[in-house]
VOBA-1610 file (N, C-alpha, C; in pm, whole numbers, padded with zeros to 5 digits, always signed):
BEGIN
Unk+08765+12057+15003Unk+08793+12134+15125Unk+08664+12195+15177Unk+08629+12194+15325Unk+08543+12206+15405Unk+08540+12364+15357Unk+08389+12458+15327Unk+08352+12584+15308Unk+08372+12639+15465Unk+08435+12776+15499Unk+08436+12864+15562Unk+08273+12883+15653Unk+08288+12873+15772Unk+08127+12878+15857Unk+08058+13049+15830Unk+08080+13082+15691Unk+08028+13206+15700Unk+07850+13209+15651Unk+07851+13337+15662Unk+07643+13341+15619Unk+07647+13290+15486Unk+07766+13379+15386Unk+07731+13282+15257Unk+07742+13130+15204Unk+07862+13069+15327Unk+07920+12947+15314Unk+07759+12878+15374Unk+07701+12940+15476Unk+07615+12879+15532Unk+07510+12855+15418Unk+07443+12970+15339Unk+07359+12976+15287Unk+07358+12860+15156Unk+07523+12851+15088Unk+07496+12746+14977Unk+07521+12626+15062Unk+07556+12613+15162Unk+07522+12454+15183Unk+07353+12461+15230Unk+07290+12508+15263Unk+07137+12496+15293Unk+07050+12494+15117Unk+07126+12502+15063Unk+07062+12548+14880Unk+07115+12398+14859Unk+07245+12314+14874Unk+07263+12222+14826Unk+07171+12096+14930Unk+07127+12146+15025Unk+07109+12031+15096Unk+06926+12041+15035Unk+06884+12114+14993Unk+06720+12094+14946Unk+06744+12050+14857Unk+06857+12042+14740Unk+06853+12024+14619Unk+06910+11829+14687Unk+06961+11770+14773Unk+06932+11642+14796Unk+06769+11583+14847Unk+06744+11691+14910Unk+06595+11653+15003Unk+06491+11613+14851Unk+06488+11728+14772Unk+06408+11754+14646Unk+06468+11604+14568Unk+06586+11556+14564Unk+06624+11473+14439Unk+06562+11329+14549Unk+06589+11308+14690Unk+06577+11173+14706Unk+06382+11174+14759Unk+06325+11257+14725Unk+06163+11278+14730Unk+06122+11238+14645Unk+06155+11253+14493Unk+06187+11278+14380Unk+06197+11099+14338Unk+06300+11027+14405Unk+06368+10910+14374Unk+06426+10893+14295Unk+06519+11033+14258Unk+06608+11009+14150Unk+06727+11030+14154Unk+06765+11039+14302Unk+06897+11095+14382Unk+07031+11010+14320Unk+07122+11041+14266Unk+07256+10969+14199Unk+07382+11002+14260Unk+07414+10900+14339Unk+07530+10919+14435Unk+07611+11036+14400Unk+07670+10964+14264Unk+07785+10973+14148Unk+07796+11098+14112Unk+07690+11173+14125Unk+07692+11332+14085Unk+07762+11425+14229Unk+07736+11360+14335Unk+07801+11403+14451Unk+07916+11355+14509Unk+07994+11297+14441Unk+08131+11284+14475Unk+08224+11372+14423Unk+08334+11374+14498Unk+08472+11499+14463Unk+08533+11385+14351Unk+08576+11510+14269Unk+08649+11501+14157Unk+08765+11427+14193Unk+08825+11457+14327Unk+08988+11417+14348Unk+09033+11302+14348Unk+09120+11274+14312Unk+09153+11120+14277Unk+09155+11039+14403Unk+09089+11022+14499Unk+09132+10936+14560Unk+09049+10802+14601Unk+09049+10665+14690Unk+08986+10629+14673Unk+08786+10643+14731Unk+08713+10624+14630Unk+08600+10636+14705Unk+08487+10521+14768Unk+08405+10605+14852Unk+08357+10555+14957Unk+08264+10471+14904Unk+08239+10364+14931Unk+08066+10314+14852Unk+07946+10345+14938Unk+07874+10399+14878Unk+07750+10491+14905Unk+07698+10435+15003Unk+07643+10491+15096Unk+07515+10443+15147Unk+07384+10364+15099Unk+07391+10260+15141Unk+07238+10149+15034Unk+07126+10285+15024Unk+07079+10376+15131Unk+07015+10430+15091Unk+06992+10488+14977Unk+07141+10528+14987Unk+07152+10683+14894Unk+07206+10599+14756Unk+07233+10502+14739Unk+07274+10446+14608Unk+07196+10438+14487Unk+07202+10470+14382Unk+07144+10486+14301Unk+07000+10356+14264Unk+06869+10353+14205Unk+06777+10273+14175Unk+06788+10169+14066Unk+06820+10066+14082Unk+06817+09984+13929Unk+06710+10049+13794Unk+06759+10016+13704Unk+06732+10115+13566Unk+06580+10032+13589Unk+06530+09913+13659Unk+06380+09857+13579Unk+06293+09977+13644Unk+06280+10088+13647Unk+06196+10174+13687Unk+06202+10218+13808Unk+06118+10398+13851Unk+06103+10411+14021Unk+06044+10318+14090Unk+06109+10311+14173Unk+06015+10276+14320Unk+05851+10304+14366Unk+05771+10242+14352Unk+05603+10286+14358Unk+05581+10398+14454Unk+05687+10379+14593Unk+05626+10430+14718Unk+05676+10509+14685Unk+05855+10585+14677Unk+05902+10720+14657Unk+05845+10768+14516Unk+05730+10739+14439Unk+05713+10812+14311Unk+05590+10885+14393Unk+05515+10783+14469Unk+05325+10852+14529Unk+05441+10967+14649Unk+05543+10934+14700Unk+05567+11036+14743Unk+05615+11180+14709Unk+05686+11145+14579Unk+05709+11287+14495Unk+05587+11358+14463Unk+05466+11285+14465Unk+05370+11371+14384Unk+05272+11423+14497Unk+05337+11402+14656Unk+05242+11492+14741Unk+05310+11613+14759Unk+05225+11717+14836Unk+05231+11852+14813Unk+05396+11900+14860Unk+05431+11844+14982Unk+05560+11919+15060Unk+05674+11903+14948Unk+05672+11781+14894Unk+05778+11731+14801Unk+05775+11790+14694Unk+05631+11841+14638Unk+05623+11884+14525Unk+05698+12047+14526Unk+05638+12108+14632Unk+05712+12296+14690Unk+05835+12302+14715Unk+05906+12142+14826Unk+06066+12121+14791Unk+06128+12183+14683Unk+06068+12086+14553Unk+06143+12063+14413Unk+06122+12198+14378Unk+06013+12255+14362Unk+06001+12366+14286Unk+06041+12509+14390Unk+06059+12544+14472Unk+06176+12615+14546Unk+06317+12579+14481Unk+06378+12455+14497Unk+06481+12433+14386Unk+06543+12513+14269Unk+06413+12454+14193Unk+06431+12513+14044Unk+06429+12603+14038Unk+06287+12711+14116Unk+06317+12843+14141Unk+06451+12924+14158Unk+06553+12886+14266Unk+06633+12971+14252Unk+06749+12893+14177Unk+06756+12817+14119Unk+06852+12743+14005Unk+06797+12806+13871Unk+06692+12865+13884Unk+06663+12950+13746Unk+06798+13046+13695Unk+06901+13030+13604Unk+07009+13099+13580Unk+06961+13227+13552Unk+06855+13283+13531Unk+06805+13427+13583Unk+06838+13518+13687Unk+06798+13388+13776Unk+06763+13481+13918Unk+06887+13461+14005Unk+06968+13339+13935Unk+07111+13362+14019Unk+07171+13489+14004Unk+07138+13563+13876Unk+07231+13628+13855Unk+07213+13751+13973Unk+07101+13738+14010Unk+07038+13857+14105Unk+07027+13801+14249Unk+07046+13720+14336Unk+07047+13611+14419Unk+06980+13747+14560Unk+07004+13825+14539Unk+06901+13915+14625Unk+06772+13939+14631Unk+06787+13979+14511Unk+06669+14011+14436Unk+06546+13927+14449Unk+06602+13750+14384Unk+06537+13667+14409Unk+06497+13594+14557Unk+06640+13605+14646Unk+06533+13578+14807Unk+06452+13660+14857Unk+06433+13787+14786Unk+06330+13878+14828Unk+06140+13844+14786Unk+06174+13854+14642Unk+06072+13782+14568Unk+06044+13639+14622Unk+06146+13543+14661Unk+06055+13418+14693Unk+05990+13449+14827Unk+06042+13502+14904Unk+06000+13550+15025Unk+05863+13618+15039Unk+05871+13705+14960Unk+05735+13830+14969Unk+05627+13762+14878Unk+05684+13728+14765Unk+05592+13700+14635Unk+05565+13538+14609Unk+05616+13496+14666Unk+05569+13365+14630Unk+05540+13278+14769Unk+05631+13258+14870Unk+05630+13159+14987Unk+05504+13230+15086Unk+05445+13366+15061Unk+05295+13362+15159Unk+05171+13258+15118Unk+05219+13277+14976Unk+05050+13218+14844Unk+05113+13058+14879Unk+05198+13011+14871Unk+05253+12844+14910Unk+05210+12806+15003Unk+05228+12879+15116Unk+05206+12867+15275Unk+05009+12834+15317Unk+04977+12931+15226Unk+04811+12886+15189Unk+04774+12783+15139Unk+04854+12772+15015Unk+04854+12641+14930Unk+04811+12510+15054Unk+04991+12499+15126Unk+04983+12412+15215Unk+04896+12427+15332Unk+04811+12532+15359Unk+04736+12505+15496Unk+04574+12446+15432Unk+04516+12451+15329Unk+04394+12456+15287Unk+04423+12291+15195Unk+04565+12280+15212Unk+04553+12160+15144Unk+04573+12021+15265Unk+04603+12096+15368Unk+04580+11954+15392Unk+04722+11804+15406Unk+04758+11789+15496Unk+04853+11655+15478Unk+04844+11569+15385Unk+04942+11538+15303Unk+04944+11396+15177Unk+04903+11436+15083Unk+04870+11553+15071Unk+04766+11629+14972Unk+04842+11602+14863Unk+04784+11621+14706Unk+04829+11633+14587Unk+04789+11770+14574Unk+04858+11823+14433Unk+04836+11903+14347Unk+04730+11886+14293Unk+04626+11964+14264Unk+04509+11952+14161Unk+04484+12073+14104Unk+04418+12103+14015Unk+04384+12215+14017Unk+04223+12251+14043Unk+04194+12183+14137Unk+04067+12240+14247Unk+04141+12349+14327Unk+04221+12249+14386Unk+04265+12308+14518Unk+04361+12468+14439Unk+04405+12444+14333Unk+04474+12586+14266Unk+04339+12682+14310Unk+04250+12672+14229Unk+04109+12747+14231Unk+04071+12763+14387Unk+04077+12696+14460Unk+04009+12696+14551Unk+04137+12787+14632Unk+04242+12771+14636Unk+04314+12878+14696Unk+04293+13047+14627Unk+04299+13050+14528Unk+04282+13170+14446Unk+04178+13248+14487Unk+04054+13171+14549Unk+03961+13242+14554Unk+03973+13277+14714Unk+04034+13230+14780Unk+04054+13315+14924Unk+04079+13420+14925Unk+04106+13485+14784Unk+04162+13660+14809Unk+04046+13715+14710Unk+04074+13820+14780Unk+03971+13906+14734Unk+03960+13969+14588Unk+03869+13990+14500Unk+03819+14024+14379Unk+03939+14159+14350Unk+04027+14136+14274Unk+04051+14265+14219Unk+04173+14320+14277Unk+04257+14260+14440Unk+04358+14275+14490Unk+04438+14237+14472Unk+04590+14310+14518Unk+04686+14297+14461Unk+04751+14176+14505Unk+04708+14080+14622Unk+04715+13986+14658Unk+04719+13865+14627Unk+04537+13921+14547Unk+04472+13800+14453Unk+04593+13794+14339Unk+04594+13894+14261Unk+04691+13872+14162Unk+04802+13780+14173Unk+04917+13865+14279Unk+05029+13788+14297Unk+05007+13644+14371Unk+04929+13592+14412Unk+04852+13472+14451Unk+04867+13410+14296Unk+04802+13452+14200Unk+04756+13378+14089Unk+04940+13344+14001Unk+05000+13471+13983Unk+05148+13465+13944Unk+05218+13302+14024Unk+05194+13358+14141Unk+05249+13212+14217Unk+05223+13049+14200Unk+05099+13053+14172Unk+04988+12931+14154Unk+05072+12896+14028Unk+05079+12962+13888Unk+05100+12980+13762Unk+05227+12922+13752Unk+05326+12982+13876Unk+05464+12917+13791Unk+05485+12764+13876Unk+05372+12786+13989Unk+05377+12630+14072Unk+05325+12503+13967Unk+05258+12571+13876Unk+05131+12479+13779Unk+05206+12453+13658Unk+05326+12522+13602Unk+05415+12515+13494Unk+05510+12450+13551Unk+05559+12453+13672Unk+05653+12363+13701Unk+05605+12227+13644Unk+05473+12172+13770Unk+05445+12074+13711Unk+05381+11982+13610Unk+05363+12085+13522Unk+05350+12109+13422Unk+05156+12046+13400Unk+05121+12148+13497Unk+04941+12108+13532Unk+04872+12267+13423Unk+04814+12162+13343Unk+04726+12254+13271Unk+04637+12362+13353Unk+04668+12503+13335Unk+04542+12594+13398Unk+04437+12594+13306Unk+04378+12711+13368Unk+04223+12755+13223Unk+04256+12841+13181Unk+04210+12849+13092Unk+04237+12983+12929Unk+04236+13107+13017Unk+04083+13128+13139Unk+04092+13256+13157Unk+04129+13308+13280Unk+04273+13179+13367Unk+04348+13166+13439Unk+04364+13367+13483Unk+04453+13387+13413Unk+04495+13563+13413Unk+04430+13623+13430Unk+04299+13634+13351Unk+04155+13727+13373Unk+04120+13672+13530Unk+04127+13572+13617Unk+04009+13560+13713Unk+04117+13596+13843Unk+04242+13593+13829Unk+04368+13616+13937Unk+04432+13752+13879Unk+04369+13788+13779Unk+04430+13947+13762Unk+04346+14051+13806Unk+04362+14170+13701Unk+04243+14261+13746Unk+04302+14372+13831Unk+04424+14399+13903Unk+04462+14439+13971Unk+04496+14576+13874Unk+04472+14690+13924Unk+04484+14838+13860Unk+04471+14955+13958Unk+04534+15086+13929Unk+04502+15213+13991Unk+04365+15198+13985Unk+04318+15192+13857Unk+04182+15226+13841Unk+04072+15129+13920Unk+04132+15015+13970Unk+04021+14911+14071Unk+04031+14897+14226Unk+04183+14970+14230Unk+04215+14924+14377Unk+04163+15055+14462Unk+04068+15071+14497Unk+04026+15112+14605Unk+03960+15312+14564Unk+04010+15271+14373Unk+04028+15408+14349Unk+04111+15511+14418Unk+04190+15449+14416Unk+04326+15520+14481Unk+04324+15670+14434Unk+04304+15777+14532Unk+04323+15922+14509Unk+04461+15909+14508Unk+04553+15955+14419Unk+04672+15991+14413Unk+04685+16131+14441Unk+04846+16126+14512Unk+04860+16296+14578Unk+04887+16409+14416Unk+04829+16480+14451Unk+04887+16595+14315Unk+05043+16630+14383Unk+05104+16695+14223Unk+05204+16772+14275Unk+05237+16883+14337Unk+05135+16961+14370Unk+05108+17054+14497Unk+05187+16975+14646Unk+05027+16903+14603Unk+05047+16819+14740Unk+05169+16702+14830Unk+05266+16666+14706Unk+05372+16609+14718Unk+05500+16716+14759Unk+05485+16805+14708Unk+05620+16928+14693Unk+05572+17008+14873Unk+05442+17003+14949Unk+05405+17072+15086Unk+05426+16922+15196Unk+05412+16813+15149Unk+05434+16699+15196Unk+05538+16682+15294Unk+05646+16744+15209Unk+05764+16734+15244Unk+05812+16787+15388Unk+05762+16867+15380Unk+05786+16978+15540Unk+05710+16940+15657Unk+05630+16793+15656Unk+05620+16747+15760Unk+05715+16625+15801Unk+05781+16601+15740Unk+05949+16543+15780Unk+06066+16621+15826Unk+06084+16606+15974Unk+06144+16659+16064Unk+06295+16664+16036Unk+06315+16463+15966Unk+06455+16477+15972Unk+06501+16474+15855Unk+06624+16566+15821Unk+06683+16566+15690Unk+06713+16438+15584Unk+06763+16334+15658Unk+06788+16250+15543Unk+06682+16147+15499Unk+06559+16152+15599Unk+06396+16112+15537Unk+06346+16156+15425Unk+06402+16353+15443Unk+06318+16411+15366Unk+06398+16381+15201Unk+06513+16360+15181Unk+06596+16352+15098Unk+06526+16190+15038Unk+06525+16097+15114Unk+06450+16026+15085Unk+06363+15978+15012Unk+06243+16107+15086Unk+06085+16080+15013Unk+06124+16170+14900Unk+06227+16288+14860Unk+06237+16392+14754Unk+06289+16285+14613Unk+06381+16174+14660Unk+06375+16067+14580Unk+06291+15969+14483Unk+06227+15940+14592Unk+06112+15848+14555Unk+05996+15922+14444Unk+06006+16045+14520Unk+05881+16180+14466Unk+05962+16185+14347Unk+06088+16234+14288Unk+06142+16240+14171Unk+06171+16183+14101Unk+06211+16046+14118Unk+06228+15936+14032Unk+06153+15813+14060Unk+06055+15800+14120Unk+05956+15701+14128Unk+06009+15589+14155Unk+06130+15585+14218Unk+06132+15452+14330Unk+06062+15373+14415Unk+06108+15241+14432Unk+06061+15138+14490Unk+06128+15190+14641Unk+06058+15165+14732Unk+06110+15211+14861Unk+06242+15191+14924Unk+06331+15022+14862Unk+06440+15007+14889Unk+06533+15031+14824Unk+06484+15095+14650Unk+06563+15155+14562Unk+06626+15259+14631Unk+06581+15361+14718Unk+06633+15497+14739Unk+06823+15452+14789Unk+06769+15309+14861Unk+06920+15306+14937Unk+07014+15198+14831Unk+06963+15187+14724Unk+07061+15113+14570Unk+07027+15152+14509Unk+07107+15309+14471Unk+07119+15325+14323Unk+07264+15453+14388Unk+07292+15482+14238Unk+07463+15594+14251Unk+07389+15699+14187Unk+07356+15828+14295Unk+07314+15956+14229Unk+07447+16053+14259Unk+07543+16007+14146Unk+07645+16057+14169Unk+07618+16218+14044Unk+07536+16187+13973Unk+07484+16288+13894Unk+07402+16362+13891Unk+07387+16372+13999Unk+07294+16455+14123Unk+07390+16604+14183Unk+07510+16567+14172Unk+07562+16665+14160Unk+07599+16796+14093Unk+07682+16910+14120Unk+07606+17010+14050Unk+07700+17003+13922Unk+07630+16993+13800Unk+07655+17025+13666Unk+07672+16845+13612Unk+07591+16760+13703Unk+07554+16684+13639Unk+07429+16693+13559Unk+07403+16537+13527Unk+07282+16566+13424Unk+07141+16451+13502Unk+07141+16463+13606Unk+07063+16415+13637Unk+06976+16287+13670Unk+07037+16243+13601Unk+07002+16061+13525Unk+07029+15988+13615Unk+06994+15892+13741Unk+07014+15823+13822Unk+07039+15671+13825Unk+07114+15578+13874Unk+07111+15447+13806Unk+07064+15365+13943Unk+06991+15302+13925Unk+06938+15154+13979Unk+07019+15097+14003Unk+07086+14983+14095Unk+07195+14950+14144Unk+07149+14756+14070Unk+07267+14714+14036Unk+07244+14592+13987Unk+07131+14466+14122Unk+07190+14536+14225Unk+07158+14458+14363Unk+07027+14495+14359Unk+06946+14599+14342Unk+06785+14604+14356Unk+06723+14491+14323Unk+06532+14473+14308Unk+06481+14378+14249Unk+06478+14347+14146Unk+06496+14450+14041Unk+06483+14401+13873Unk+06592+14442+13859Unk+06724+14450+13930Unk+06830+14477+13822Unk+06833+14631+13773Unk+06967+14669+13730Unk+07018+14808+13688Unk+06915+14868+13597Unk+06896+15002+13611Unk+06821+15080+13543Unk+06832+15227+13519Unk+06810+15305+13458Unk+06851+15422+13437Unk+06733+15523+13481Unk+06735+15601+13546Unk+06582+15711+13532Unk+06582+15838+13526Unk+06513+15842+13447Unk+06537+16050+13433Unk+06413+16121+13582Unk+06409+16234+13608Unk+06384+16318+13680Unk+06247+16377+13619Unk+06110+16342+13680Unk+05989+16388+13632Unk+05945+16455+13740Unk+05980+16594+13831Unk+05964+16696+13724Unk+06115+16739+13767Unk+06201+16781+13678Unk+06378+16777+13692Unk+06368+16891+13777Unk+06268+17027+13823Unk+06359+17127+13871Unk+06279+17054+14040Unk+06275+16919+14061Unk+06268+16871+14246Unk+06389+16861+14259Unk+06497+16854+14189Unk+06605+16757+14224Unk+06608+16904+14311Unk+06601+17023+14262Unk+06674+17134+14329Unk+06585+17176+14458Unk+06427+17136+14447Unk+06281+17183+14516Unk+06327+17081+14689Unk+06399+16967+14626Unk+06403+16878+14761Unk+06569+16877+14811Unk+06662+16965+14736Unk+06769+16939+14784Unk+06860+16840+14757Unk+06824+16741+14620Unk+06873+16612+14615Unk+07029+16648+14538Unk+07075+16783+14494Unk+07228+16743+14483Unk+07286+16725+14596Unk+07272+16772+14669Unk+07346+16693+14833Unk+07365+16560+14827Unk+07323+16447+14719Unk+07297+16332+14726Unk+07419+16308+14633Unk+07470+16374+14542Unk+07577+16395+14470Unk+07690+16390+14494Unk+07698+16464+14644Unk+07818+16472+14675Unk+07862+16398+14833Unk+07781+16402+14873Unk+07741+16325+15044Unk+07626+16191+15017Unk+07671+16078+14995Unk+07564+15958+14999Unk+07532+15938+15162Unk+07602+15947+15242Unk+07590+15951+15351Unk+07484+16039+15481Unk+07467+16092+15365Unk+07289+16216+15374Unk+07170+16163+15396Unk+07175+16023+15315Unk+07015+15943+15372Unk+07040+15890+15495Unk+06959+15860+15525Unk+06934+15791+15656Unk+07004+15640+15691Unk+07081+15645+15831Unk+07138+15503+15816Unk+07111+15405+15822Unk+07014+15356+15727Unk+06968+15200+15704Unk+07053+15066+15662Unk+07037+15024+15759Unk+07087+14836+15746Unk+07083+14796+15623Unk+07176+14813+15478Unk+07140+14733+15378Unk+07222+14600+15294Unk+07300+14563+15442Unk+07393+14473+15391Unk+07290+14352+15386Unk+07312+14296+15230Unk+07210+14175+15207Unk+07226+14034+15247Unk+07363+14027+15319Unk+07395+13938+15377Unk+07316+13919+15508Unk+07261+14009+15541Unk+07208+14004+15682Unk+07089+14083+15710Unk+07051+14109+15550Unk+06894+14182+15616Unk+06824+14129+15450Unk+06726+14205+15408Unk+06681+14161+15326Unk+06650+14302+15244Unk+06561+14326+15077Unk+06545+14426+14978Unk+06382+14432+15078Unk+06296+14369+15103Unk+06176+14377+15174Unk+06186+14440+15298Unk+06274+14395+15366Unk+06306+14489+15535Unk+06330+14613+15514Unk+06457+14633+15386Unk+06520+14780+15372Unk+06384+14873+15343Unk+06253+14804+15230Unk+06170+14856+15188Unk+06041+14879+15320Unk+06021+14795+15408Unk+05980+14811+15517Unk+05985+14895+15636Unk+06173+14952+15656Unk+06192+15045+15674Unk+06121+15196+15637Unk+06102+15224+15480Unk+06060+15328+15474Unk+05912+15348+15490Unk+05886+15253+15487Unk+05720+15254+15509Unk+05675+15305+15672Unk+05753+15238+15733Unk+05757+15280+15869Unk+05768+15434+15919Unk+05897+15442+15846Unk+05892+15605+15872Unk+05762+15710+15795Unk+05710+15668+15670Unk+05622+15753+15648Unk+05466+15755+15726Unk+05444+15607+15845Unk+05353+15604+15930Unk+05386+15689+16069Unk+05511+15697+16078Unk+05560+15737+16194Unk+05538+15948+16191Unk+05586+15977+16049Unk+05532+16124+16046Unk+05425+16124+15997Unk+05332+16026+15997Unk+05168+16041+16010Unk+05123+16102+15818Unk+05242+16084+15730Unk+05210+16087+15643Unk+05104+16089+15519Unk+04958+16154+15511Unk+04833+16062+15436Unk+04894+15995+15333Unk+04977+15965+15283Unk+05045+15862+15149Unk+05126+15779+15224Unk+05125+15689+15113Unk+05234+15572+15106Unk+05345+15600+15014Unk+05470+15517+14999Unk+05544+15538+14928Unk+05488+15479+14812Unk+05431+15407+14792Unk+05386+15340+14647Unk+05283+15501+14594Unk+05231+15539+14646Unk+05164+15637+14605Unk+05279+15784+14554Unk+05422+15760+14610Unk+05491+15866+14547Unk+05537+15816+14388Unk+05546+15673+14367Unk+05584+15589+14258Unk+05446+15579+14158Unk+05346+15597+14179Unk+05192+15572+14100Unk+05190+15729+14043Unk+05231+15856+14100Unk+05214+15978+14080Unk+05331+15956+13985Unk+05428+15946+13943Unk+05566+15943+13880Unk+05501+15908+13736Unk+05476+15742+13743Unk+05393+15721+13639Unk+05315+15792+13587Unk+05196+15816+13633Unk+05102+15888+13569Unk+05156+16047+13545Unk+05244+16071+13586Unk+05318+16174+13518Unk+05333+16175+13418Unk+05439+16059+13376Unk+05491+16031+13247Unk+05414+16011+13160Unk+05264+15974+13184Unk+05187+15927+13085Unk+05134+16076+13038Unk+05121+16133+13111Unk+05008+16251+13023Unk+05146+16353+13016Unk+05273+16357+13045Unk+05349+16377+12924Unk+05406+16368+12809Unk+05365+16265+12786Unk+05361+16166+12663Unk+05493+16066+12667Unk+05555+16052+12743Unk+05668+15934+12739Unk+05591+15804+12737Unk+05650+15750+12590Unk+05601+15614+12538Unk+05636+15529+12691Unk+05488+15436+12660Unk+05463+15331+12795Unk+05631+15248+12809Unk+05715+15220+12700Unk+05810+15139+12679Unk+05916+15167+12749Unk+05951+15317+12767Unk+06069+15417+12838Unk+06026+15436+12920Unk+05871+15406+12950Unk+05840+15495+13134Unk+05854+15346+13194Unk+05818+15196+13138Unk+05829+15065+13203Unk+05972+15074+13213Unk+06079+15111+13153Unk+06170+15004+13163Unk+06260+15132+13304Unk+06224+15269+13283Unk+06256+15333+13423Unk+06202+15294+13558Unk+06082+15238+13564Unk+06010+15188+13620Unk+06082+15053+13699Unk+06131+14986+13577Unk+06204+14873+13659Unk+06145+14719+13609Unk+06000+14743+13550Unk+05941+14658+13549Unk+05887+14630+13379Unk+05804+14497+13318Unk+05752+14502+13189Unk+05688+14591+13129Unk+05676+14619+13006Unk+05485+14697+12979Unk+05395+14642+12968Unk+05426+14517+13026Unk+05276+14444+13007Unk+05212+14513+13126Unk+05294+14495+13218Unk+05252+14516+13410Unk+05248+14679+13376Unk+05303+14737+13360Unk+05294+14875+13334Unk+05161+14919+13209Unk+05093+14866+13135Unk+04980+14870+13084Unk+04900+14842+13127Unk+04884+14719+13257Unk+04781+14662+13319Unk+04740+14773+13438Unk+04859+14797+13492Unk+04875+14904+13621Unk+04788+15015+13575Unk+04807+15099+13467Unk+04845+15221+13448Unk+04741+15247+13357Unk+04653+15140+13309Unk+04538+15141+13219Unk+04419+15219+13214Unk+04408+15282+13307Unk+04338+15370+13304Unk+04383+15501+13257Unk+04520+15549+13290Unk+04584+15704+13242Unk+04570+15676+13091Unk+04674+15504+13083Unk+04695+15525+12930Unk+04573+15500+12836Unk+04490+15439+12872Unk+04360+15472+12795Unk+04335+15629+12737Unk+04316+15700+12877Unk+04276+15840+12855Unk+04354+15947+12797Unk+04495+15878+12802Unk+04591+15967+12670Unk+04525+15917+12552Unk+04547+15796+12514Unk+04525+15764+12401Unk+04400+15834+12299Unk+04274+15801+12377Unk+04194+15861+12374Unk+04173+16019+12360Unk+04243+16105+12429Unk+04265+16266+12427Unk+04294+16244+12321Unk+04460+16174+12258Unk+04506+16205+12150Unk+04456+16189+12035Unk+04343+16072+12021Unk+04271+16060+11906Unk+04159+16186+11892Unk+04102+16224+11974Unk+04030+16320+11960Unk+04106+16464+11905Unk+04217+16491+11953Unk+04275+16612+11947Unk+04317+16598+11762Unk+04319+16476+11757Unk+04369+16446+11589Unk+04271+16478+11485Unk+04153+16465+11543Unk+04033+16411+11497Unk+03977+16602+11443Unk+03983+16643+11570Unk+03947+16766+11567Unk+04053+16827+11482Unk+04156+16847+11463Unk+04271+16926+11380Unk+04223+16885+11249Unk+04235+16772+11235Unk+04148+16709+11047Unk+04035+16799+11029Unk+03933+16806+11112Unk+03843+16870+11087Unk+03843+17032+11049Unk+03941+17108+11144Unk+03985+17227+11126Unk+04018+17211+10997Unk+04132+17172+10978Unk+04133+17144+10858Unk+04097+17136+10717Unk+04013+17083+10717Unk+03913+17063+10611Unk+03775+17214+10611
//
């Protein structure tokens, strides 16, 4: 039975129709897998579309699987057939969108028509971005899972020459103190902005987090603890309140009892995207002429946690994200705990003695 003409009916027939484009590029397209189950009688295939005699591919559709368009087809595919990222199917058109299909789009302009895969041209895209940006990085992430798809050997020090990306390199990012975050506030005119940024400032949200998660414990004689909404980018998460008496400094039990207090942003994912919703707030903090970004209310959160001593493991996984990325990020604070703390150890032994 014919699917309903809706956005989602629309969307999996556009997912099934790459996954034919990808298989007959490919030359390995099998009628037989696309016929209905129902008993009745069936059609004989199209000569095109009919399956290849077993003595091997075809010469011409194999040199054609292995040029570039065919090759980004297939691996878009697999990408979101990753049983991962179905489970998050938001999540993931956000990420292919933001994080992967700009660095592709390069791929394909520097490469050239008929082009193959090589890994020149990997290198030689990589190095269009700049030393040490966050660009370069996620450029290199992209390259990496394009190069594992096809299963193209990188170099050992692949990570080292597309990484690098840190508080401590990017631009030396002055982060706002908490003075300066808690006076911030009162140049936001309208109430459910300011509720907003008192969010982000307290629990170190991602900009489209503020509008997915249930701060139903935000209310009064709750306990504070906020949850990440399964629909965000990484999936459900729990976060405590660094420093707990904002919830009261910005007004956020109102958020407890009235969700309808933030601001009315478009976040049906059927029809907008986790990048737009997050785009949204960025906008508004240019619009009240803000000196920060919202990533800069989320970098202060962290480095909170660090020189309060919450293990890197509990501040990543509030965070949303690994501790690898959260050690790489953050490598500079957590160095300088570490460091304090060996000294402070060092010195007590000595008292000591």
């Amino acid at each position: 039975m014919a699917q309903p003409a809706t956005a989602v009916g629309l969307e999996q027939a556009e997912a099934r129709l790459r996954e034919v484009a990808a298989a007959l590029a490919a030359g390995c397209f099998d009628w037989s897998s696309w016929q209905r189950r129902a008993s009745v009688p069936q059609v004989p295939a199209p000569l095109a579309l009919r399956p290849k005699p077993a003595k091997g591919p075809d010469p011409a559709l194999q040199g054609e699987a292995d040029r570039l368009p065919a090759l980004l087809e297939a691996f878009e595919v697999a990408f979101f057939a990753d049983p991962r990222r179905r489970r998050q199917p938001a999540g993931s058109r956000s990420t292919w969108r933001a994080a992967y299909r700009p660095y592709l789009r390069r791929l394909e302009q520097l490469a050239g028509p008929g082009a193959e895969l090589t890994l020149p041209l990997l290198e030689e895209v990589l190095e269009t971005y700049v030393l040490a940006s966050r660009s370069r990085q996620q450029c290199g992430i992209a390259l990496a899972a394009l190069a594992r798809h096809r299963q193209l050997e990188l170099p050992a020090d692949w990570s080292e020459r597309s990484g690098g990306y840190g508080l401590h390199l990017a631009r030396f990012r002055q982060l706002p103190t908490d003075d300066q975050i808690r006076e911030l506030v009162e140049r936001i005119p309208n109430p459910g902005w300011r509720l907003a940024y008192g969010l982000m400032a307290t629990y170190g949200l991602r900009n489209h987090e503020v509008f997915f998660c249930d701060c139903a414990a935000l209310a009064p004689g709750g306990d504070q603890v906020i949850r990440v909404l399964p629909t965000s980018k990484t999936g459900e998460h729990q976060v405590w309140p660094f420093q707990p008496d904002w919830v009261e400094h910005f007004g956020l039990e109102r958020l407890g009892r009235d969700r309808g207090a933030l601001p009315p942003v478009a976040i049906d994912l059927r029809r907008t995207t986790l990048q737009q919703v997050g785009r949204r707030v960025a906008e508004q903090f240019r619009r009240y002429e803000l000196p920060i970004t919202p990533y800069d209310l989320r970098h202060a959160w962290a480095v909170r946690t660090i020189h309060i001593g919450l293990p890197d493991t509990v501040s990543a996984r509030m965070m949303g994200h690994s501790v690898a990325i959260h050690t790489r990020t953050y490598h500079h604070w957590i160095t300088r705990r570490d460091q304090q703390q060996a000294v402070d150890a060092a010195l007590a032994r000595h008292r000591a003695a």
